[in-house]
N, C-alpha and C positions, 0 to 999 in steps of 0.2 A: 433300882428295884431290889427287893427282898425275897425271899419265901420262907416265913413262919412254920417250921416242921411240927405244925399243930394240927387237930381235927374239930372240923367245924361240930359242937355237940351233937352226937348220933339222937341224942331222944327227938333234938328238933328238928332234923335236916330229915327225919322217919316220915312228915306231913308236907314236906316240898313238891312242889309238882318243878317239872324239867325233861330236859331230853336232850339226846344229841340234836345241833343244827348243822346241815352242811352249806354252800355259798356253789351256786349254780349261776352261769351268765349263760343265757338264751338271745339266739341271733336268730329274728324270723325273718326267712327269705322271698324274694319276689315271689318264686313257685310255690310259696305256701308250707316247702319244709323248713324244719330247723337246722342248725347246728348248736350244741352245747356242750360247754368246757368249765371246769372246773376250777379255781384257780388254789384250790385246797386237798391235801392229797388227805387230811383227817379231818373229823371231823370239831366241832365243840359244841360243848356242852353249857345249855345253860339252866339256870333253875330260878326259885322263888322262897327266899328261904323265911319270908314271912307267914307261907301259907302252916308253918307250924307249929307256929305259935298260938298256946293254950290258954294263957294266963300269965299278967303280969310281970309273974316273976321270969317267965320264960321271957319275955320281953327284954326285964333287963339284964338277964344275963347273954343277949343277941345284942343290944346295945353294950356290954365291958369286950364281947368281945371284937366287934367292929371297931370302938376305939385303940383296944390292943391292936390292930391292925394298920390302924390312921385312915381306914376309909380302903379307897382303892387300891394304897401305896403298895401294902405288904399282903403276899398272897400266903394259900392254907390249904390243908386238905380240906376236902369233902365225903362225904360216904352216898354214894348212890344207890339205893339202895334198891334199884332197879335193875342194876349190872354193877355188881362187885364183887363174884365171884370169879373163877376159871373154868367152874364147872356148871349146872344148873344149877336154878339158886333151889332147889330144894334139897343139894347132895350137899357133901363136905368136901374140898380139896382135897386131891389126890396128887401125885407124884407126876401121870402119866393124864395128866386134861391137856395139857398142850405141847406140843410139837414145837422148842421156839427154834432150835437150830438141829445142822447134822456138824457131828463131829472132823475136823481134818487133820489130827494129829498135834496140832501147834498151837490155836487157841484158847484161852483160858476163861476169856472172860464174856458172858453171854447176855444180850438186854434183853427181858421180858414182853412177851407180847401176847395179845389173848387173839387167836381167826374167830372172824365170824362167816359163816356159811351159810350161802342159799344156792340152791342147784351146784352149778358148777364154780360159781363165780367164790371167792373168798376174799375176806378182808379181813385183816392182819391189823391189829390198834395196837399203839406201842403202851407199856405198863412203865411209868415210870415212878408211881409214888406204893410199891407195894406197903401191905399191911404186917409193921413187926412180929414174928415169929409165926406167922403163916406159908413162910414160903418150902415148900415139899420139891423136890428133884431128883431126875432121874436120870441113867444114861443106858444106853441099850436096852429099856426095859426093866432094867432092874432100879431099884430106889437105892440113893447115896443120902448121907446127912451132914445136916450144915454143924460146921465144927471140928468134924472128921474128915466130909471131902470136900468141903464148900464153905464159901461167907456169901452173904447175903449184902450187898449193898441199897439201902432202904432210899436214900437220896435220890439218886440216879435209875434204878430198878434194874437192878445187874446180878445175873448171879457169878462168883468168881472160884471157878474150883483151883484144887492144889495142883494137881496136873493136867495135861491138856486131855479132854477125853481121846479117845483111839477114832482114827478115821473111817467114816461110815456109821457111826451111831448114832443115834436120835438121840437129843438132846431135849428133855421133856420137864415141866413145872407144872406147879399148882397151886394156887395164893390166890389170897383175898387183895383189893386194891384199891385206894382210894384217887380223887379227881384232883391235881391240881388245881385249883382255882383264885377267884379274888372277888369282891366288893362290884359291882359293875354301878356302883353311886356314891360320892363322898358326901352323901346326908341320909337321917333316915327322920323322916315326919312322922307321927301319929298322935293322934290327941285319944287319951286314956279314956273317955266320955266312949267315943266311936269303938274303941278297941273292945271295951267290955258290952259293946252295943254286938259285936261280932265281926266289926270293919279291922280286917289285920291289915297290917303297912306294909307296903311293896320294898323289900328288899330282895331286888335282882344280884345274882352269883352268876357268873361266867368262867367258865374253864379256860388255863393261861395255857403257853405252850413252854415247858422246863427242858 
């Protein structure tokens, strides 16, 4: 397996319908309760990246890049364009949207993560494909910059400062970030009659795990 450090074109992936899916096993019992376990600790995501296509030409440029791909084989970014910020998606990335670590003196290098919050419960997604030169960081509150106190690892989604921050500090980001993904079909059908009738071709994308 591969991963194509490519992004799936934003004009067309903008008309995708998708979402996260999670994987729940349900055990119903004599007494009529449940029990249910998870066997997924994140979730994935999948989408429809035929629903946006416009025209034609959009068409075949979603077929050069499925072939670029070979189908399933080699995976890509995505842009979701439902959740791919840190912050709301009407604000800009800021320095101080996320809390991903505390400082202990000795650590240098930190992985990306976005909470998501309801009441009391939170859940924490790991960020592993950030978006190049989006990433903003902080320690203590205060903003540092990549170059002078940090690199950005864009592969892995890591931020790596020069020194270890001092212990006790929040360790805080803010980036835009795209999906891992892949192909979830090695064919894609559509007859050009149907397409320009309004019938778009089902090409399923699924989110991998990197």
């Amino acid at each position: 397996m591969a991963f194509h450090d490519v992004r799936f074109p934003t004009n067309l992936s903008f008309g995708a319908i998708g979402g996260p899916e999670r994987r729940t096993e349900i055990v119903a019992l004599a007494s009529g309760f449940e029990e249910r376990n998870t066997p997924w600790t994140h979730a994935l995501r999948r989408f429809d990246a035929g629903m946006g296509l416009r025209s034609l030409d959009d068409l075949s440029e979603v077929i050069a890049f499925f072939e670029a791909r070979a189908g399933q084989l080699h995976g890509f970014r995505w842009k979701d364009w439902s959740d791919y910020k840190s912050c709301l998606p009407s604000a800009a990335p800021a320095f101080g949207d996320q809390v991903i670590a505390v400082g202990d003196g000795q650590t240098r290098v930190f992985p990306l993560s976005k909470a998501y919050r309801s009441g009391a419960t939170v859940y924490r997604r790991p960020v592993t494909k950030p978006v190049q030169g989006s990433v903003r960081a902080g320690i203590g509150g205060a903003e540092v910059f990549v170059g002078i106190n940090y690199a950005v690892d864009h592969v892995a989604g890591r931020i790596i400062f020069d020194e270890a921050p001092e212990a006790g500090a929040d360790i805080s980001a803010g980036f835009e970030f795209d999906v891992p993904v892949r192909f979830d079909t090695d064919r894609i059908v559509v007859s050009v009659a149907s397409f320009q009738a309004g019938q778009v071709p089902d090409i399923p994308v699924v989110e991998v795990r990197v």
